[in-house]
Structures are given as C-alpha cells and as structure tokens.
N, C-alpha and C positions, 0 to 999 in steps of 0.2 A: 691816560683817559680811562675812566672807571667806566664798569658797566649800565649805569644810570645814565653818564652823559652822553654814551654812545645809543640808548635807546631813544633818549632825547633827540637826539640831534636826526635818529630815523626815522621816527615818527612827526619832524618838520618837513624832512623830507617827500616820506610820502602824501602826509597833506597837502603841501605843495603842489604835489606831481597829479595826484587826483583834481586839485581845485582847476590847474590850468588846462586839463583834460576836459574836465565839467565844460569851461566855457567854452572851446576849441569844440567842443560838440553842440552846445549852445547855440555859437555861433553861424556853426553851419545845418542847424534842424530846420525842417520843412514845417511850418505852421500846422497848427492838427486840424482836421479837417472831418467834419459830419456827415452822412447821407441819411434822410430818411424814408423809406419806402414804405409807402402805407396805402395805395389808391391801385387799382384795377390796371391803368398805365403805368406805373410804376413797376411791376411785376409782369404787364405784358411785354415790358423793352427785352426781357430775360429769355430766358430758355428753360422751361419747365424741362422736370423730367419724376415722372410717377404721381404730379400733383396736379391736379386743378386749380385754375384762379376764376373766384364767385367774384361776380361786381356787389360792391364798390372797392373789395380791395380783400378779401378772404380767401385765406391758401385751404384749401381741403386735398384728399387723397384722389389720384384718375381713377376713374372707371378700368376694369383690366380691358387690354388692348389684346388680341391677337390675331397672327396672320389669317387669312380663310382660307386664299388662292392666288397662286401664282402665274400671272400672264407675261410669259417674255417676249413683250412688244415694247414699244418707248413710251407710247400712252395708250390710256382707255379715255375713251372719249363719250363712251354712251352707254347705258345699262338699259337690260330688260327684265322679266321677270315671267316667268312659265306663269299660267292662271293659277295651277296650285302651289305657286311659291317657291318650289322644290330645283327647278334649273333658272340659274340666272345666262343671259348673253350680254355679251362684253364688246363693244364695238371697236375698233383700234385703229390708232395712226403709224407709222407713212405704208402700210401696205395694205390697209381697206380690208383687213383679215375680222372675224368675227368667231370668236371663242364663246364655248359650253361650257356652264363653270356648273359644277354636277354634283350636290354636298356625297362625302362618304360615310355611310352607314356605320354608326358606332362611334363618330370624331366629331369635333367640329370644324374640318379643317375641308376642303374641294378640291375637284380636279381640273383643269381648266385643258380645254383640249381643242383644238381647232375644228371650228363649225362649218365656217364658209369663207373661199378665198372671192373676191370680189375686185373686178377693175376698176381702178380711182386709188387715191390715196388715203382719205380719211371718211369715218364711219361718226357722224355727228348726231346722225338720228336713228333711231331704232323702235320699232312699235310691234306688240301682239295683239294681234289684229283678231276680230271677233272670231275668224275663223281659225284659230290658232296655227295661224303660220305667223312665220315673222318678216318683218318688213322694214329695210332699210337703205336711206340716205346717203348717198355717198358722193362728199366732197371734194375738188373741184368738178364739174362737170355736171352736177346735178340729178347725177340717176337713182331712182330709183326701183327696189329690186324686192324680191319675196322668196323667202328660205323654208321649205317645206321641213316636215320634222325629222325627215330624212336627210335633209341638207342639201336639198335639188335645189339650185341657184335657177330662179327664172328674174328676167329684165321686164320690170312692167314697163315701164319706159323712162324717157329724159324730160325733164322739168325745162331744160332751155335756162335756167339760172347757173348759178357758180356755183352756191352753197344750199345744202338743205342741213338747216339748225333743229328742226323738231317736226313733229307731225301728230296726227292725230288722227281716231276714226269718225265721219260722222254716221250718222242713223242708219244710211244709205249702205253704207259700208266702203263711201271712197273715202279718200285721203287726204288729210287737207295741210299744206305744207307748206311752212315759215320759212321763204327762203332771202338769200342777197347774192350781189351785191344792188340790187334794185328795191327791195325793199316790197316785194309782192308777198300777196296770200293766196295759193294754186289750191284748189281741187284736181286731185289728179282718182280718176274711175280705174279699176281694175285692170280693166284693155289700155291702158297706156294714154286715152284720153284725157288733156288739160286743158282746165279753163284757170283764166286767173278770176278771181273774187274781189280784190282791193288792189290799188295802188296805193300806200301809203306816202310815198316822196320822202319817204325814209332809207337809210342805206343798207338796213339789215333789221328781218326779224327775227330775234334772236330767240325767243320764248314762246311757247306756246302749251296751252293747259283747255280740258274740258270738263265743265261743271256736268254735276250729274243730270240737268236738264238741258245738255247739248249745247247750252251757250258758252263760245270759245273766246277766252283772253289770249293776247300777245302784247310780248315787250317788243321795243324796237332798239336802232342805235340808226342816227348819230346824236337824237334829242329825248333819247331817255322815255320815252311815253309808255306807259300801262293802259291798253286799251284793251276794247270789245268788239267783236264782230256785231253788226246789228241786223243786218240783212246779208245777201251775197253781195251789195255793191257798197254798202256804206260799212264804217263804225265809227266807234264815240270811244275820245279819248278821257278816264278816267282818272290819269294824273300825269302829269308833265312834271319830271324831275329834275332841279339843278343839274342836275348828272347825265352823263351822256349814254350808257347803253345798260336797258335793262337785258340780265344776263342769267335771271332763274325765276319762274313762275311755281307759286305750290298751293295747291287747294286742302283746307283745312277739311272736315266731315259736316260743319254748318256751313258750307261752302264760302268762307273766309278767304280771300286770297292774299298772299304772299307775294312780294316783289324782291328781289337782291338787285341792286343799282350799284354801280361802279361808274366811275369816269371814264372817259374815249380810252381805251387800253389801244395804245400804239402800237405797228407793225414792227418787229424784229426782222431783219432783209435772212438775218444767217441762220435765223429759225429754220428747221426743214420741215417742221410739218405746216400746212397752208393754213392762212390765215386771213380774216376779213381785207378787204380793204379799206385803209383808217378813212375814220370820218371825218370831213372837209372842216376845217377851222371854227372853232365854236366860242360863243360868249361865255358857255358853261366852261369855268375855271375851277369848281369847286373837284379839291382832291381827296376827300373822305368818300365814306362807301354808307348805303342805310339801307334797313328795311324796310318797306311800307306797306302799311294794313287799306286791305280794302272789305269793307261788312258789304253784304249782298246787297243792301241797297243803294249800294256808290260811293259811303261815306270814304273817303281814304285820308290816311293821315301816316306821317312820317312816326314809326315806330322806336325805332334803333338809329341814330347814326356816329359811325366809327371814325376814328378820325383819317384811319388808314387801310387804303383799298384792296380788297381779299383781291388776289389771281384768278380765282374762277370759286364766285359763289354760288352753293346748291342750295336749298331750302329743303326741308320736309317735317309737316307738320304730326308728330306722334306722340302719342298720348299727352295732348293739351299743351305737346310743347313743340316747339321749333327746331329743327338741327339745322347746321349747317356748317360748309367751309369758311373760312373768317381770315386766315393768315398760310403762309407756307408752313404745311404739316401742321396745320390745328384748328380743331374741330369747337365748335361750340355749342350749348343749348341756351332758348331762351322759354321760361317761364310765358303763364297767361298774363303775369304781370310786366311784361320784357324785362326783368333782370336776367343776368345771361351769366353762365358760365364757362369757360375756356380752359381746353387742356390741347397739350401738344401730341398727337400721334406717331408721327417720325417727322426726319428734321431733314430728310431728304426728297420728300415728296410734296408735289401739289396738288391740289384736290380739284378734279374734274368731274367726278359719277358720282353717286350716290344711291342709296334705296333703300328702302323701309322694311327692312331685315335683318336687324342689328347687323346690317352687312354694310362697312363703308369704303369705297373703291379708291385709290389714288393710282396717279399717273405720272 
C-alpha cells in the first residue's frame, strides 16, 4: 500500500468518525432557546447590583449607597429626628431600647448609642414633641412615655390598647394616637389622661400624618381606608382601597397626601417581635401593593400599582418626588410624573424607617 492510498483510506476514516459524532450530538442537542428582557418586570425578577432599573425597562447606574450607622438590635422600627436635624432616634424591637444616632464631625458616617431602656417590647411610635422632648409608643401594652434630652425615662401613662402605630402633636400639645387591636383614635394630655376621639370598627390604625393646618389623616387595616379626622367624634373616609391595610401616610409641601396600601400581611406565630392581630377574612383578594394620590381637595386617585406587595412601605415626598420601600432591600423613586425608578440597597434587609435626610434606615 503506497502512501496515497493509506492517506485516502484516513481521510474516509476520519470523515466518517466526525460525520457520526455530528449526528450522536445532533441527536442528543437541547433545542436553542431565547429570553428577552426588555420591560421594568423583566429586570425587577433579578437582582440588581450598582444599577438602577427606570420604568419601563431602563438599566442606569445606583445612586452611591453607604453605611451611616450601626444599631445592634434585630429591628428599627421607628425614626425621629432632632428639630435641627442633626441627632436622629431609632426605636427598636424585641427590647423596647431607643438609640441616639449622633452624625460625626468630619464623616458621614454616626454613632448610635443607647438612649433609653424602656418596658415593653417594641417601639412603633416615636414623636419630637413641641417641647423637645421625645415621646414614645411602646408595643404590646400600650404605654406611652417621654424621654428628656437627658434621657430621664418618665411614664405619661397607658392607652389600655395593645399597639401604638404612630402619634402626633396637636395645637394643645397633647397626643393623639393610632392605636389596635380595636381600631381607636386616643387623645392622650400630658398627665396621663385619655379620651378616645373615634371608634373606627376597624382592626388597626396603622398611619397617621398632620397637615400643616392641624387637620390629621389616618390609614386603617383590616379594610384599607384613607381617612380624615373631621371633628373629635366623627371622620370621613377618603378612599376605600381593594387592599386591606394602609401601612404609610406622607404629606407632600402643597399638602398632597400619599398612601402606601398592601394586602392583610398575615401573622408569623415564630416571628418574635409582635405583631397585629390579622384581619378577619375579607373579600379584598387583590395581591399587588399602590400608591394613592390625594390633592387637598379630596380628589384621590390610584397613582402606582405594583404587582407585588413591599414588606413594609414608607413614603417620603422630596424634592418633587416620592421615596420609598418597594421590595426586600430596594428602594425606589417616583417622579411628579409617577414613573419610578428602582435600585437594590442590600439583599439582606427589609425596610421599616425612613427619613428625609439622605438618611434611609433598614431593619
């Protein structure tokens, strides 16, 4: 056999051996397969890291993120904010503790130091009262208490409810406090004296906000309502929401108000830190979350709705635009236009506080 025919006879060979390789792989290929991602949900299934995502579906670069202040508690439940800005307080769950979060000179970074040890578990409400003391809510049991800038713990007294969600000062300079699981609005006076003001026949008021001429909104749960105080006995409910508990009230500077709505959020029994007691079976099935606009004369109208329900959303309206929580670890803004943008802050935290300080708190 000469060397032609043995090249020959190699080069059948390997044609051979390649062609039934081809098919043997042929045979067993998986179909090719397309994804295209191009819309706002598309990209919010994922897990951002350093980007933002613009609705309707626009990747841009995040905002820089960094730490401010470190509280070793399990949550923050409540934020306040000194009159000039400068010390924020931090309310916290399961030991009712209340930390000084105190920027450092030169950084931008704080120190967070314990303020005040308080009986009860959870710190839900928190307020700087005209008279610059602070004053806070403490869940289960209802009490509430006043922290001098010294950190003298005084007991104004018990509400006789389970939960105090939020509070507020009015003119007078008493108290007036969103509490459950009954669904009341207390006046509570300096001395420890309460009156209730409403019985709503609601399970919880969860929100509560005051416009600059003293007129106070509140969200409820277990039927979602955005109302108004209209005297000390009555109010008027402003919008009834699919949705069962509104969970964040925010007053814009033309006193615009804000709503964040979620669905009944169900009790966890293994949770430790307390928690409402859920609301009694409802027709409202819808499981997206929205925001809704209310202009000062009443108008309200469904602004935003998402398809999927934030954990605990916050609102705060700055400069002409919206912030708030939106998903586990991510933050969003919406425009005067409500297009919104989203980025992710950490992927281990849920967003409880907030506050209008390029400061934003998770828990």
């Amino acid at each position: 056999m000469n060397l032609n025919q043995t090249s020959h006879k190699l080069r059948n060979f390997l044609a051979g051996w390649i062609g039934i390789t081809l098919l043997a792989m042929a045979a067993g290929a998986v179909s090719p397969q397309t994804w295209r991602i191009s819309t706002f949900n598309d990209f919010s299934d994922g897990e951002s890291e350093r980007v933002s995502i613009q609705h309707p579906g626009e990747i841009r670069l995040a905002p820089s993120i960094q730490p401010f202040a470190e509280v070793k508690e399990s949550a923050i439940w409540s934020l306040a904010a000194s009159p000039d800005g400068g010390t924020l307080y931090a309310g916290t769950g399961n030991s009712a503790k209340i930390y000084r979060i105190a920027g450092t000179p030169g950084t931008a970074t704080a120190e967070a130091r314990l303020f005040a040890d308080l009986d009860g578990n959870t710190v839900h409400a928190l307020l700087i009262g005209s008279d610059g003391a602070l004053y806070a809510g403490v869940s289960p049991g209802g009490s509430v208490y006043k922290i001098s800038d010294e950190g003298a713990v005084t007991l104004i007294g018990a509400s006789g409810q389970d939960y105090i969600w939020a509070m507020v000062q009015d003119a007078t300079g008493d108290l007036i406090l969103a509490t459950g699981d009954k669904g009341q609005i207390l006046r509570m006076a300096l001395d420890g004296k309460t009156k209730t003001l409403v019985k709503t026949g609601e399970k919880h008021i969860l929100s509560l906000v005051k416009n600059a001429d003293g007129k106070i909104y509140f969200g409820t749960a277990s039927n979602g309502w955005v109302a108004e105080l209209v005297n000390e006995k009555d109010f008027r409910v402003l919008y009834d929401s699919d949705l069962g508990e509104v969970k964040s009230l925010a007053l814009a500077p033309d006193g615009t108000l804000y709503a964040g709505i979620i669905p009944t959020v169900q009790v966890d029994a293994k949770r430790d830190v307390p928690q409402p007691t859920p609301a009694p079976p409802s027709p409202k099935t819808d499981k997206s979350s929205e925001i809704v606009k209310i202009t000062p004369d009443g108008l309200a109208r469904c602004s935003i709705k998402h398809p999927a329900p934030p954990p605990m959303p916050c609102w705060l309206p700055i400069r002409g635009c919206l912030w708030g929580a939106v998903m586990k670890g991510n933050f969003s803004e919406w425009d005067t236009g409500m297009s919104w943008t989203w980025f992710q802050i950490c992927r281990s935290a849920k967003f409880s506080a907030c506050f209008p300080a390029r400061t934003m708190v998770s828990g």
